[in-house]
PDB file as gemmi writes it, atoms N, CA and C in Angstrom:
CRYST1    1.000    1.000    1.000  90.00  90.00  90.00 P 1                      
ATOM      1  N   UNK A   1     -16.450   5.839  -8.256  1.00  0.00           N  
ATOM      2  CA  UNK A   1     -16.414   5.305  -6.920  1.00  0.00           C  
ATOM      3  C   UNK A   1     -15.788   6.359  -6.017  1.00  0.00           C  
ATOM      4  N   UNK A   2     -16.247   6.691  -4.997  1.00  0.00           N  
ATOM      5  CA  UNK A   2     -15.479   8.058  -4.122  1.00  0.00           C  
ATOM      6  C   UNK A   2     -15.750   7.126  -3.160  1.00  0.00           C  
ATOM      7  N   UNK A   3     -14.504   7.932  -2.258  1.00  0.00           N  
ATOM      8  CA  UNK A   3     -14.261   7.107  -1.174  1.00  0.00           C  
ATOM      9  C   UNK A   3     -13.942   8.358   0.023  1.00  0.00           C  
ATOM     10  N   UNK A   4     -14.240   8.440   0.953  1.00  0.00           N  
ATOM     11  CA  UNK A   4     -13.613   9.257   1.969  1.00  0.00           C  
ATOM     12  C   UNK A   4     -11.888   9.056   2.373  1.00  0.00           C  
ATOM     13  N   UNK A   5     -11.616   9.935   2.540  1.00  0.00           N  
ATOM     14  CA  UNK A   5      -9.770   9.507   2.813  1.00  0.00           C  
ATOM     15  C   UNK A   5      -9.707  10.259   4.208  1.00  0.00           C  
ATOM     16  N   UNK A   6      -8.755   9.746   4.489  1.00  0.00           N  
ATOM     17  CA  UNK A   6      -7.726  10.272   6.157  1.00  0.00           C  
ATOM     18  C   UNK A   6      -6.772  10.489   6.068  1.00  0.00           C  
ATOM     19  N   UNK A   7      -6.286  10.869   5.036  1.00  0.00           N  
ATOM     20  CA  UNK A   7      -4.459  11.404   4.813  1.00  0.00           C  
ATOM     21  C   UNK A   7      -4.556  12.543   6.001  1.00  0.00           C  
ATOM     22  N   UNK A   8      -3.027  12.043   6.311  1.00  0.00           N  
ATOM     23  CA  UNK A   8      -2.619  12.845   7.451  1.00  0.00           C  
ATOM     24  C   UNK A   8      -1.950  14.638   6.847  1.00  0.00           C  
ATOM     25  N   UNK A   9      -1.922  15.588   8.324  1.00  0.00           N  
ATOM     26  CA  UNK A   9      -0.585  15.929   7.347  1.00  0.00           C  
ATOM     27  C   UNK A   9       0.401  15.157   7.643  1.00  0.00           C  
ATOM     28  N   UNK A  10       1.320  15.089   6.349  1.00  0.00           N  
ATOM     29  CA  UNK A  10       2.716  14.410   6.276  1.00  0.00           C  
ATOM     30  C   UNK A  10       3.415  15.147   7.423  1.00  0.00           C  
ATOM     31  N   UNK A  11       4.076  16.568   7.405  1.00  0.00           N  
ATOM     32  CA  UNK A  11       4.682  16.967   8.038  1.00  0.00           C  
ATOM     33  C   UNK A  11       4.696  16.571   9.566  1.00  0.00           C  
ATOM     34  N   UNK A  12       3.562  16.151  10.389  1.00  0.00           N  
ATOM     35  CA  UNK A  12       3.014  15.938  11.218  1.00  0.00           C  
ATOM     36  C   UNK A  12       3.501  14.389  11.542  1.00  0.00           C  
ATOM     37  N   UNK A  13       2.893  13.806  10.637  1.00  0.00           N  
ATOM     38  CA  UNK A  13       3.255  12.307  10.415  1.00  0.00           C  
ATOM     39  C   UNK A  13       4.946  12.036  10.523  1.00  0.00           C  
ATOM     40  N   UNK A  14       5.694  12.846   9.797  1.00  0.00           N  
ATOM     41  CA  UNK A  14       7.016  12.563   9.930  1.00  0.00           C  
ATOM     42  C   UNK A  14       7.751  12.709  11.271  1.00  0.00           C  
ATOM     43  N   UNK A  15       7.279  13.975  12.244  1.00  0.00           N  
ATOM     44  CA  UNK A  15       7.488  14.136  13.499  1.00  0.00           C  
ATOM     45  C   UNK A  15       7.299  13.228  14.337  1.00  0.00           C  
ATOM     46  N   UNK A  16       6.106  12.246  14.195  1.00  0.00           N  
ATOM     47  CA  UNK A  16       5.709  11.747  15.236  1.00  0.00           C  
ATOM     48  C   UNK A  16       6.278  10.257  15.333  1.00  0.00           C  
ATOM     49  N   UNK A  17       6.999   9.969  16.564  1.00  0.00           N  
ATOM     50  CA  UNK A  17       8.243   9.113  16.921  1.00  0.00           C  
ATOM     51  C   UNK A  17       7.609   7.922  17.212  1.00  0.00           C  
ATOM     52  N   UNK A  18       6.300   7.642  16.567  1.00  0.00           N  
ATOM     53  CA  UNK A  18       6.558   6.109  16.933  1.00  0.00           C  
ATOM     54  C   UNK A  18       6.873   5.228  15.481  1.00  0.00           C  
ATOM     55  N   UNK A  19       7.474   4.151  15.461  1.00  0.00           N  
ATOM     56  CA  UNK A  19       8.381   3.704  14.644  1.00  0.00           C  
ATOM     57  C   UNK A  19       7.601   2.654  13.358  1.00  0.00           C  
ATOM     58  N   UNK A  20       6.262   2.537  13.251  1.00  0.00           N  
ATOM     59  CA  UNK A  20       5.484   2.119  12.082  1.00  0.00           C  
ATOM     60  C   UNK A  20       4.928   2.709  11.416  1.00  0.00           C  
ATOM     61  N   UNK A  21       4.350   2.895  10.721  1.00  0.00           N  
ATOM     62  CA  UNK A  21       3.471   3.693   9.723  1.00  0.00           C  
ATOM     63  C   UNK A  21       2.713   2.619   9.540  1.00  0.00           C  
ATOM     64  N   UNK A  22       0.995   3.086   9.402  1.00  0.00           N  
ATOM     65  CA  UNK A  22       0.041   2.279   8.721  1.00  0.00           C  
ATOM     66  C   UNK A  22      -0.609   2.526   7.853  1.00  0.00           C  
ATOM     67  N   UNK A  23      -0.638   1.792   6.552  1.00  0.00           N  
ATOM     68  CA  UNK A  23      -1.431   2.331   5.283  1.00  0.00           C  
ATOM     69  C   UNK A  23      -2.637   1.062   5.244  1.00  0.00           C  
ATOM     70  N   UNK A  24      -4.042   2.270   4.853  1.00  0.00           N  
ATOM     71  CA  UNK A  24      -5.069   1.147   4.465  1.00  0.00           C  
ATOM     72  C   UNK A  24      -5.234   1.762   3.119  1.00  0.00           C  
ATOM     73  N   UNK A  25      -5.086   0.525   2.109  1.00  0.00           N  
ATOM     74  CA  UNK A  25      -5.152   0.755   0.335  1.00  0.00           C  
ATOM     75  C   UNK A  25      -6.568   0.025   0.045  1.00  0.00           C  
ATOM     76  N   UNK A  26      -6.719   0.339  -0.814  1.00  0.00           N  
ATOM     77  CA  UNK A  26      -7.365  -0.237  -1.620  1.00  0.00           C  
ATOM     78  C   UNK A  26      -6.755  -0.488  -3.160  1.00  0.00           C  
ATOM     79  N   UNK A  27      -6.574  -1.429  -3.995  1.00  0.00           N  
ATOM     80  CA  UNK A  27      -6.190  -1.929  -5.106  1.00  0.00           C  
ATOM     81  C   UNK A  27      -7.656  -1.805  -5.992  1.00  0.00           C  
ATOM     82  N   UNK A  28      -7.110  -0.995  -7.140  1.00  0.00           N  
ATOM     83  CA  UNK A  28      -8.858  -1.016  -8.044  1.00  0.00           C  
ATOM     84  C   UNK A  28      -8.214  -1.380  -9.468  1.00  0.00           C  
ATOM     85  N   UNK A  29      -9.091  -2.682  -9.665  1.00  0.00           N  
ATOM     86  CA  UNK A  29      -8.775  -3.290 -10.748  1.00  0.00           C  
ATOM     87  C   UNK A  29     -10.032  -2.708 -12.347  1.00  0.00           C  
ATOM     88  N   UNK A  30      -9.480  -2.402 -13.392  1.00  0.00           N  
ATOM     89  CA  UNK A  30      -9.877  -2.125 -14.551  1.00  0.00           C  
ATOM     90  C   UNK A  30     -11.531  -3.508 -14.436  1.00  0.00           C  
ATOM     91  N   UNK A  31     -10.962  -4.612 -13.965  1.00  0.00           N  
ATOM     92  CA  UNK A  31     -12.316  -5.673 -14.357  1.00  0.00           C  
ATOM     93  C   UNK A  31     -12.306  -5.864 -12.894  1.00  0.00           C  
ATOM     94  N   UNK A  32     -13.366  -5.015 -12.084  1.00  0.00           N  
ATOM     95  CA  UNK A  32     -13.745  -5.367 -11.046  1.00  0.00           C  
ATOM     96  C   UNK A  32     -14.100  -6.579 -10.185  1.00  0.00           C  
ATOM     97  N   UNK A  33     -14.191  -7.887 -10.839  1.00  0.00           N  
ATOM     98  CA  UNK A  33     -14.521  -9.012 -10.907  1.00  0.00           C  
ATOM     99  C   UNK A  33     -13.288 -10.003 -10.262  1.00  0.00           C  
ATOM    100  N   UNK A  34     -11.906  -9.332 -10.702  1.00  0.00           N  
ATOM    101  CA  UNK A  34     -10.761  -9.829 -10.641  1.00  0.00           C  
ATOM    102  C   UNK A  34     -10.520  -9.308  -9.254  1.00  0.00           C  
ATOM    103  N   UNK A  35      -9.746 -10.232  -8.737  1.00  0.00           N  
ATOM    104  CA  UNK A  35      -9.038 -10.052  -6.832  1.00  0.00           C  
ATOM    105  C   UNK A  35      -8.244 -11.011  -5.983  1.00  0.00           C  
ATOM    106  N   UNK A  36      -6.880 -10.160  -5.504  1.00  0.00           N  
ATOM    107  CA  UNK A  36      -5.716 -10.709  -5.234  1.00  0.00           C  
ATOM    108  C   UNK A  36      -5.680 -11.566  -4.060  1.00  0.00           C  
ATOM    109  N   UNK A  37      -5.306 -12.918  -3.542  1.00  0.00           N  
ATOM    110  CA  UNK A  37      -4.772 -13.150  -2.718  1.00  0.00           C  
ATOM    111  C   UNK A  37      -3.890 -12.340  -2.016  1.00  0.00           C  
ATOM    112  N   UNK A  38      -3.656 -12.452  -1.003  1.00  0.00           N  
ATOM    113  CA  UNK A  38      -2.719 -12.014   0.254  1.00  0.00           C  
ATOM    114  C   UNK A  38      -1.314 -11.989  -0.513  1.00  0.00           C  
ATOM    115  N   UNK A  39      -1.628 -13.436  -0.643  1.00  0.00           N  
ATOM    116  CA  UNK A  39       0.591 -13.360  -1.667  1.00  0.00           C  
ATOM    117  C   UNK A  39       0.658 -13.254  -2.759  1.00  0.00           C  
ATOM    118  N   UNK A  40      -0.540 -12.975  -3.475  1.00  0.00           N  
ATOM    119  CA  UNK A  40      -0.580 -12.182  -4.889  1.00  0.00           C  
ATOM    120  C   UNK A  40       0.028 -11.023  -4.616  1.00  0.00           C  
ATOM    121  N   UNK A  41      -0.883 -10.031  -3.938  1.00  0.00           N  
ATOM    122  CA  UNK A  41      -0.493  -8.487  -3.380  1.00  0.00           C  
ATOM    123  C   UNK A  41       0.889  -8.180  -2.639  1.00  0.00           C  
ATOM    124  N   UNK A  42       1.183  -9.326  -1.667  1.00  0.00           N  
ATOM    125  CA  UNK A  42       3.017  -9.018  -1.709  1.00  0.00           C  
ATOM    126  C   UNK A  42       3.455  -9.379  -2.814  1.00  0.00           C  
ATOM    127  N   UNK A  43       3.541 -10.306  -3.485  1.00  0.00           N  
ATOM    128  CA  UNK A  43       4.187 -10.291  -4.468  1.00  0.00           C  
ATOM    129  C   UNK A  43       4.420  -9.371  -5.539  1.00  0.00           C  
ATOM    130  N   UNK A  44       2.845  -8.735  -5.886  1.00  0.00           N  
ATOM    131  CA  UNK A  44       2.717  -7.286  -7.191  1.00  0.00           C  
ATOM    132  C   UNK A  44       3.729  -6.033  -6.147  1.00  0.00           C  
ATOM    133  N   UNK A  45       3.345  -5.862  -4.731  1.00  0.00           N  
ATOM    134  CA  UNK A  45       3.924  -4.933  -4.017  1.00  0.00           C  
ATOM    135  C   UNK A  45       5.363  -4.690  -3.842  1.00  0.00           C  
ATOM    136  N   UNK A  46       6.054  -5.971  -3.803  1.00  0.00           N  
ATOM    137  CA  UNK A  46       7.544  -6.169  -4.025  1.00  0.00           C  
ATOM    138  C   UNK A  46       7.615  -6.154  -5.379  1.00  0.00           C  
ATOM    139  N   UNK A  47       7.362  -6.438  -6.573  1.00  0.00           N  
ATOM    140  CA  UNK A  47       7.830  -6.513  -8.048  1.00  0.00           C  
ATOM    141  C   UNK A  47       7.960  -4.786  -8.222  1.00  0.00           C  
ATOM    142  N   UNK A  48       6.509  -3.885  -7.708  1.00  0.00           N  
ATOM    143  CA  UNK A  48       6.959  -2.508  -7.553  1.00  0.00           C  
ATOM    144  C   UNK A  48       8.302  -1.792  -6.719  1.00  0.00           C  
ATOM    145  N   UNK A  49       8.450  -2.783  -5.414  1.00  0.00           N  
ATOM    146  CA  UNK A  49       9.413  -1.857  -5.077  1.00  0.00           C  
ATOM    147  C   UNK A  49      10.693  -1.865  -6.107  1.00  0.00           C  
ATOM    148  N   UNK A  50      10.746  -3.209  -6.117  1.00  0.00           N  
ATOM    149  CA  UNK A  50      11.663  -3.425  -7.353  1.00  0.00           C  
ATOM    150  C   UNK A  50      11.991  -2.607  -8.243  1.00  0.00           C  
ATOM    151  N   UNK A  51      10.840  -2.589  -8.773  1.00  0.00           N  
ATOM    152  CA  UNK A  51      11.167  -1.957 -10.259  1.00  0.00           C  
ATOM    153  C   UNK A  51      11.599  -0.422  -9.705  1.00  0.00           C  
ATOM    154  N   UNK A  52      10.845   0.204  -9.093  1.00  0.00           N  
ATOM    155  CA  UNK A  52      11.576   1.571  -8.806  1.00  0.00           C  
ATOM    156  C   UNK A  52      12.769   1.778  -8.108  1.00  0.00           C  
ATOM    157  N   UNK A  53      12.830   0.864  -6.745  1.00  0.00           N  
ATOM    158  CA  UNK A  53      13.971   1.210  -5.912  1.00  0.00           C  
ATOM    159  C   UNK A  53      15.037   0.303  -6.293  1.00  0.00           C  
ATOM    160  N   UNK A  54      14.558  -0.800  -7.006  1.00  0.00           N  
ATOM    161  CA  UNK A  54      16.030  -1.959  -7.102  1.00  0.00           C  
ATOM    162  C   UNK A  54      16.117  -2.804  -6.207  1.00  0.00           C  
ATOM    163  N   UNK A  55      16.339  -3.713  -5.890  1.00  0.00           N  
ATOM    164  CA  UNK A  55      17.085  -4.510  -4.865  1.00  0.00           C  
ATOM    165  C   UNK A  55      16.417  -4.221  -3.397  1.00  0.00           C  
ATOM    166  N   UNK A  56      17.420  -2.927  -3.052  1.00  0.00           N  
ATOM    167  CA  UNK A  56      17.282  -2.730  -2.268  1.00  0.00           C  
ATOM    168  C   UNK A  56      15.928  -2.037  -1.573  1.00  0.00           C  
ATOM    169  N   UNK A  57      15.251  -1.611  -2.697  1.00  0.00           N  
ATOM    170  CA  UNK A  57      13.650  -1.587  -2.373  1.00  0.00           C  
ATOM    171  C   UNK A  57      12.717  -2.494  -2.385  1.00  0.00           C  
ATOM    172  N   UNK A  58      13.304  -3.745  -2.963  1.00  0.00           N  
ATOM    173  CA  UNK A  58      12.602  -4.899  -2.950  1.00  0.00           C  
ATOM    174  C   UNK A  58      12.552  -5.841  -1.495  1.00  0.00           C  
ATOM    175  N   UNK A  59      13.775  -5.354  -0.768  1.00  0.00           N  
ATOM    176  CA  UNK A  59      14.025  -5.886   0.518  1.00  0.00           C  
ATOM    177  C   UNK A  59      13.205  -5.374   1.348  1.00  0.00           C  
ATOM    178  N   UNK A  60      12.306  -4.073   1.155  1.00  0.00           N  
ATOM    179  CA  UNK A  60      11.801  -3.386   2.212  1.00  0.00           C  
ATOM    180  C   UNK A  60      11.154  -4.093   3.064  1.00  0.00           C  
ATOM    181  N   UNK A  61      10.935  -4.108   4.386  1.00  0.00           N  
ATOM    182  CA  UNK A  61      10.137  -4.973   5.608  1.00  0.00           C  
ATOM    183  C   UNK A  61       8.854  -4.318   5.694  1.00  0.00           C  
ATOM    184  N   UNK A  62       7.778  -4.955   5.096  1.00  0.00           N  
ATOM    185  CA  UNK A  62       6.538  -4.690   5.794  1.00  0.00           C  
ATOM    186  C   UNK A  62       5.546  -6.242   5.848  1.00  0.00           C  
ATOM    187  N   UNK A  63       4.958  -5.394   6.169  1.00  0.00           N  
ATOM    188  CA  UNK A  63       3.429  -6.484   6.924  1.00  0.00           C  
ATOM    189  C   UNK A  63       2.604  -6.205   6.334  1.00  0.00           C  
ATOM    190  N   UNK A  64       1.941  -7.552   6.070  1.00  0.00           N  
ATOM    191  CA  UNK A  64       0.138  -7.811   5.632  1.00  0.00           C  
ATOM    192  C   UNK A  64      -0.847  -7.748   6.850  1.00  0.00           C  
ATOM    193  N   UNK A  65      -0.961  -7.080   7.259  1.00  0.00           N  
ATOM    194  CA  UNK A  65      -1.630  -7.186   8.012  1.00  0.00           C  
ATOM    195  C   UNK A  65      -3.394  -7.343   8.396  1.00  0.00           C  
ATOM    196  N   UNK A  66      -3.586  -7.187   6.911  1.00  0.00           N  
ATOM    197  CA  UNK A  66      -5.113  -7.495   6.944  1.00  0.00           C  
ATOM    198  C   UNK A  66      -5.537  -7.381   5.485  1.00  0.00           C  
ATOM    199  N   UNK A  67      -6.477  -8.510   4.835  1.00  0.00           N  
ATOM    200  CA  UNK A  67      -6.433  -8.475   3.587  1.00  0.00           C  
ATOM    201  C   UNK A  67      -7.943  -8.987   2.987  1.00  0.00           C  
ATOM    202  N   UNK A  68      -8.436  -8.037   2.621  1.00  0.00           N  
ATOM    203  CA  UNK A  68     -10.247  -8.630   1.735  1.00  0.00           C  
ATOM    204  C   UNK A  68      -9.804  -8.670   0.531  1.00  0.00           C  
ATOM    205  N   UNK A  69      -9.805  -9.931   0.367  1.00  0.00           N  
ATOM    206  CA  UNK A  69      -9.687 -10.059  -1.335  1.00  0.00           C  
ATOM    207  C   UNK A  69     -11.330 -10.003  -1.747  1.00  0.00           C  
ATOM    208  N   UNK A  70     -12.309  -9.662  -1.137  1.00  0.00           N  
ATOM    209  CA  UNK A  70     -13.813  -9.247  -1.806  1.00  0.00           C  
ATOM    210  C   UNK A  70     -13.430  -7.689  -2.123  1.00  0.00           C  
ATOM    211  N   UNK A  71     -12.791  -6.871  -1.094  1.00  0.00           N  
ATOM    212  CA  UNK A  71     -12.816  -5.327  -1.876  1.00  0.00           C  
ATOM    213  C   UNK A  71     -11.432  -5.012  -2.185  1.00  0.00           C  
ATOM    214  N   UNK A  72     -10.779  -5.494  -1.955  1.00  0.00           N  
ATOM    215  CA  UNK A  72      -9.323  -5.481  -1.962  1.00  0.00           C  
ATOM    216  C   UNK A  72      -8.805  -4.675  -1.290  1.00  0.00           C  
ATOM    217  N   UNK A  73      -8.920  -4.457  -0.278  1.00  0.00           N  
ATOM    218  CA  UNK A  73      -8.486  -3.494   0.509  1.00  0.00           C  
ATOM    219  C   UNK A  73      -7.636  -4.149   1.616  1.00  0.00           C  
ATOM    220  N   UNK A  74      -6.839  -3.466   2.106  1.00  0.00           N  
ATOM    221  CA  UNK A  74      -5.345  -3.754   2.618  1.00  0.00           C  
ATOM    222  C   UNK A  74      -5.141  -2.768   3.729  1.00  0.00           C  
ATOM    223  N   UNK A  75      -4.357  -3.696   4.702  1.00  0.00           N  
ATOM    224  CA  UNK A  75      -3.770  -2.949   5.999  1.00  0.00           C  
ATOM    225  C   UNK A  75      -2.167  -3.298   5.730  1.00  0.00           C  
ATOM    226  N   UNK A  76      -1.103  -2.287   5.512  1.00  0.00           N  
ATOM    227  CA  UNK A  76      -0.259  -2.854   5.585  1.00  0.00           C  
ATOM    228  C   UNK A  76       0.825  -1.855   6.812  1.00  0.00           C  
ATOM    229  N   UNK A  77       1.596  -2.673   7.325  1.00  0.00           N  
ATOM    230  CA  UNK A  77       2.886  -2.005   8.445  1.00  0.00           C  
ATOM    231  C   UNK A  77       4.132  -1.940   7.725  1.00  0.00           C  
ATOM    232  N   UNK A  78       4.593  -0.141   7.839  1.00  0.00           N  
ATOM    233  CA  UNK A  78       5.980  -0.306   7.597  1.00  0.00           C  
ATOM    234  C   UNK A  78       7.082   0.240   8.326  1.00  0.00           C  
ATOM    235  N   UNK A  79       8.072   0.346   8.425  1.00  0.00           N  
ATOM    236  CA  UNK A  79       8.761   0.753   9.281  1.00  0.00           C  
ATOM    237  C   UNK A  79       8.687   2.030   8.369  1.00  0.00           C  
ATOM    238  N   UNK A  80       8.818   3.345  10.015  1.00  0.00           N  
ATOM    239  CA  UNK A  80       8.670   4.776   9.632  1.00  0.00           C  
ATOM    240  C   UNK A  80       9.271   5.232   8.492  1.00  0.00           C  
ATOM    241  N   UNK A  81      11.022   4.771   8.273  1.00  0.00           N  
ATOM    242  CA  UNK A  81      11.702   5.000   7.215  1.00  0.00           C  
ATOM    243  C   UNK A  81      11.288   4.785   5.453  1.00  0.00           C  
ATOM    244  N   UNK A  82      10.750   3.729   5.736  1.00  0.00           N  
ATOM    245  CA  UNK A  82      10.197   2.979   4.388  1.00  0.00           C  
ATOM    246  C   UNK A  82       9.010   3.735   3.839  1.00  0.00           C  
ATOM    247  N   UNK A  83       7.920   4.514   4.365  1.00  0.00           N  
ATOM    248  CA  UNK A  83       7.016   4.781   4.301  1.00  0.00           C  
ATOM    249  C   UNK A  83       7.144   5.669   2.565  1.00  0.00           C  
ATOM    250  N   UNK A  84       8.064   6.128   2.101  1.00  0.00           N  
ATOM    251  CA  UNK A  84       8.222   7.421   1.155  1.00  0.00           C  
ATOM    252  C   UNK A  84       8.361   6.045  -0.090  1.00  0.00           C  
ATOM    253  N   UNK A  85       9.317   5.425   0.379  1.00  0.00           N  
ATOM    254  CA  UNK A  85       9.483   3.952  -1.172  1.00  0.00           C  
ATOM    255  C   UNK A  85       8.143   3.510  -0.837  1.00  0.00           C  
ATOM    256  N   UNK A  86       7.237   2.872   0.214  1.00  0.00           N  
ATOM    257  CA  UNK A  86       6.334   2.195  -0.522  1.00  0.00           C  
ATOM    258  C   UNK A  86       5.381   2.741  -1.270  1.00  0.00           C  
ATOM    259  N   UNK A  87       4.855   4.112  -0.312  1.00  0.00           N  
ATOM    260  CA  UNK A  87       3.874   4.835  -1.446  1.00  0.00           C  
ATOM    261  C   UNK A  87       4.171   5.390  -2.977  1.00  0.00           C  
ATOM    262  N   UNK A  88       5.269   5.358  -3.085  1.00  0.00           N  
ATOM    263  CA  UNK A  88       5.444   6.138  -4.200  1.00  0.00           C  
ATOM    264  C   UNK A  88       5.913   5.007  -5.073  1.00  0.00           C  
ATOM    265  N   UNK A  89       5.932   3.454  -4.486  1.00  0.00           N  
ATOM    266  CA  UNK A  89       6.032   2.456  -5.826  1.00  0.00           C  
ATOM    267  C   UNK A  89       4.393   2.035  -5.645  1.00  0.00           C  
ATOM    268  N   UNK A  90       4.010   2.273  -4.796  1.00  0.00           N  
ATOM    269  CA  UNK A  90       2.508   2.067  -5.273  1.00  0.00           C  
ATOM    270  C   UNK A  90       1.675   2.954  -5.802  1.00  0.00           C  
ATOM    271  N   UNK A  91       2.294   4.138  -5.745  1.00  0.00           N  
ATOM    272  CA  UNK A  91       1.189   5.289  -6.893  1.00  0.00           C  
ATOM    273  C   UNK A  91       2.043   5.005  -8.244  1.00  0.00           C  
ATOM    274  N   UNK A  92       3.098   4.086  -8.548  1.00  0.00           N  
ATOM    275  CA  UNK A  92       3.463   4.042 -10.176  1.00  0.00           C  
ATOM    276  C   UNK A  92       3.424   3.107 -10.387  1.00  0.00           C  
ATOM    277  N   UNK A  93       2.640   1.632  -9.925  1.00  0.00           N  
ATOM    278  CA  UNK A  93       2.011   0.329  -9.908  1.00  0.00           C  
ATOM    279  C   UNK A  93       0.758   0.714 -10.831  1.00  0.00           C  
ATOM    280  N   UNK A  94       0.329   0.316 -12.229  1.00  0.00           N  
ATOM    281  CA  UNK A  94      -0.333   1.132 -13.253  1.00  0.00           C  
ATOM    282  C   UNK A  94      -1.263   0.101 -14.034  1.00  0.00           C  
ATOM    283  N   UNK A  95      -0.337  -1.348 -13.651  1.00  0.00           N  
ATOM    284  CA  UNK A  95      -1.021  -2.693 -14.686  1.00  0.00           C  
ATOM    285  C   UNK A  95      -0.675  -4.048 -14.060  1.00  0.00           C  
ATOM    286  N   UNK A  96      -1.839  -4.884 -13.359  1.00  0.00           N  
ATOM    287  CA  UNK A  96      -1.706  -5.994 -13.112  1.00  0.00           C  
ATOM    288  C   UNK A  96      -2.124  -6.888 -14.298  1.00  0.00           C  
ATOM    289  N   UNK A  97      -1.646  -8.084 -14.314  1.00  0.00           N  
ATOM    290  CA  UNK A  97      -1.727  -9.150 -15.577  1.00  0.00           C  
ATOM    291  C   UNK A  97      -2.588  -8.447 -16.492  1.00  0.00           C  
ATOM    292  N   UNK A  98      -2.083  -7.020 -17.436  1.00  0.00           N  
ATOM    293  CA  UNK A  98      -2.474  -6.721 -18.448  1.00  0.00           C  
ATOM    294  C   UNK A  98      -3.750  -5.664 -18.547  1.00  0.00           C  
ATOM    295  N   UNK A  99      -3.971  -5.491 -17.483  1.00  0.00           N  
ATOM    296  CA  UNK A  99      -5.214  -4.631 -16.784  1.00  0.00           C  
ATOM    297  C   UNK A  99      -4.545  -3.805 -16.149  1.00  0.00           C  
ATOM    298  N   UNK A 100      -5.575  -2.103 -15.998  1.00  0.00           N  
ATOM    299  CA  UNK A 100      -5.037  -1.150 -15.641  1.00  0.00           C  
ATOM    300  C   UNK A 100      -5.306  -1.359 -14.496  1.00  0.00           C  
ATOM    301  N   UNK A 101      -4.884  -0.445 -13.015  1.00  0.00           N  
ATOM    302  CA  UNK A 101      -5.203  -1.016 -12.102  1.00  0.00           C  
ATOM    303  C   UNK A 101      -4.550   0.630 -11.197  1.00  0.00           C  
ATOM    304  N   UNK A 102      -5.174   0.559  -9.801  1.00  0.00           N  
ATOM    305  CA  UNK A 102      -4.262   1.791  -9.054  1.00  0.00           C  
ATOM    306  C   UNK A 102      -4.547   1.584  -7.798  1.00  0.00           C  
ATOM    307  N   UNK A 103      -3.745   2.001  -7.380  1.00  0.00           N  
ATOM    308  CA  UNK A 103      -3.625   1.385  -5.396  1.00  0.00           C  
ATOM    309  C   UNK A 103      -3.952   3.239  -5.366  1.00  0.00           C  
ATOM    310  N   UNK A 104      -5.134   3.097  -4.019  1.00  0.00           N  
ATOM    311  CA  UNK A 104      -5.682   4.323  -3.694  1.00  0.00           C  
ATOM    312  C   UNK A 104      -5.464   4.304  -1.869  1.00  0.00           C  
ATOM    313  N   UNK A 105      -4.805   4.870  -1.354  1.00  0.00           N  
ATOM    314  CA  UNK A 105      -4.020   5.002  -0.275  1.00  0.00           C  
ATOM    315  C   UNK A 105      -5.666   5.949   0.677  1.00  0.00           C  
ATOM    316  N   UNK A 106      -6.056   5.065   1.105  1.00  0.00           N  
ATOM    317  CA  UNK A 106      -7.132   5.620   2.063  1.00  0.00           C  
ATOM    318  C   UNK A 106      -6.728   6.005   3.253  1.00  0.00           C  
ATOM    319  N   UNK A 107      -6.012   6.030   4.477  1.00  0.00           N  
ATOM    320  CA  UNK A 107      -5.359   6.162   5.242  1.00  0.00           C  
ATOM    321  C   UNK A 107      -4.189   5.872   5.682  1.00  0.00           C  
ATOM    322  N   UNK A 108      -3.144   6.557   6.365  1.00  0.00           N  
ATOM    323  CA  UNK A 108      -2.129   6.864   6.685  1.00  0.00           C  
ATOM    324  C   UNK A 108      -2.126   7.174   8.410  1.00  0.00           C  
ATOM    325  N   UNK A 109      -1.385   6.148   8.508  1.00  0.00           N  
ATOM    326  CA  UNK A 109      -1.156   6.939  10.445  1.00  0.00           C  
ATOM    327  C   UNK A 109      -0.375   5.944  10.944  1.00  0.00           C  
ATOM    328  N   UNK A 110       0.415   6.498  12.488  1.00  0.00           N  
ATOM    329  CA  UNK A 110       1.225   6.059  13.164  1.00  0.00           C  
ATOM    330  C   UNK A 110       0.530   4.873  13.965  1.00  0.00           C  
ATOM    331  N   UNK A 111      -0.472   4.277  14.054  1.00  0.00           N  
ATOM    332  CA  UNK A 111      -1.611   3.693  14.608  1.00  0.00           C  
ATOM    333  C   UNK A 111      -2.495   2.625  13.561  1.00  0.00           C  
ATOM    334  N   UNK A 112      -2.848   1.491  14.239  1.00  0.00           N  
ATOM    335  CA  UNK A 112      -3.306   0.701  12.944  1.00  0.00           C  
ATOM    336  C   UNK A 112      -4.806   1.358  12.689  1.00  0.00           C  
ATOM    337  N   UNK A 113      -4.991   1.234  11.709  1.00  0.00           N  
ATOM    338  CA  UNK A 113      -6.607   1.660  11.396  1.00  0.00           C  
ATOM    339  C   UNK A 113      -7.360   0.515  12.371  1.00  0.00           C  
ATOM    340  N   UNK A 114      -9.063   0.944  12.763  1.00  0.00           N  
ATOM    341  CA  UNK A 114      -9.925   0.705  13.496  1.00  0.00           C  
ATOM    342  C   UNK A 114     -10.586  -0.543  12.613  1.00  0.00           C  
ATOM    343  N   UNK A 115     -10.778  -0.228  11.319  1.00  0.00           N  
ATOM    344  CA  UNK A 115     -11.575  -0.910  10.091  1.00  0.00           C  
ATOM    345  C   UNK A 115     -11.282  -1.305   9.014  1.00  0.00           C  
TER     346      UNK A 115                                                      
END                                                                             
């Protein structure tokens, strides 16, 4: 499955002062067939921050902001700071209920995605 991406540069991204970050993911499940509710996906998304950051990564503040449970793909808002814990508990998010699984980070920006 290839997908086109919009990763920013980071460096760029970190400069720029407005105070959300927007990620559009996609979640790819081992049995394609299978697909998360809205509070499934916070829920797997917080059990990651968890497990990596603790506590206090589990508290992180973001937003659902848009959710196809047909492709699984995701809009989510975080505050600028947060942006480094969520991606990096979602690139070591590896197995939902027993299935391999990987969140693929299609865009990144200070701005909500269009689509």
């Amino acid at each position: 499955m290839s997908c086109e991406t919009a990763l920013p540069n980071l460096e760029a991204l970190k400069k720029d002062s407005a105070p959300e970050r927007y990620l559009k993911i996609r979640l790819e499940l081992e049995k394609q067939e299978v697909s998360l509710s809205e509070v499934q996906l916070r829920f797997f998304i917080v059990s990651g921050l968890k497990s990596l950051h603790g506590e206090v990564g589990a508290a992180l503040n973001f937003d659902v902001l848009r959710h196809d449970e047909a492709s699984n793909i995701t809009v989510l808002k975080v505050p600028k700071e947060g942006l480094v814990k969520l991606w990096s508990s979602l690139t070591l998010l590896g197995s939902y209920m027993e299935q391999r699984c990987a969140f693929r980070v299609l865009q990144v920006s200070s701005n909500p995605p269009d689509s």
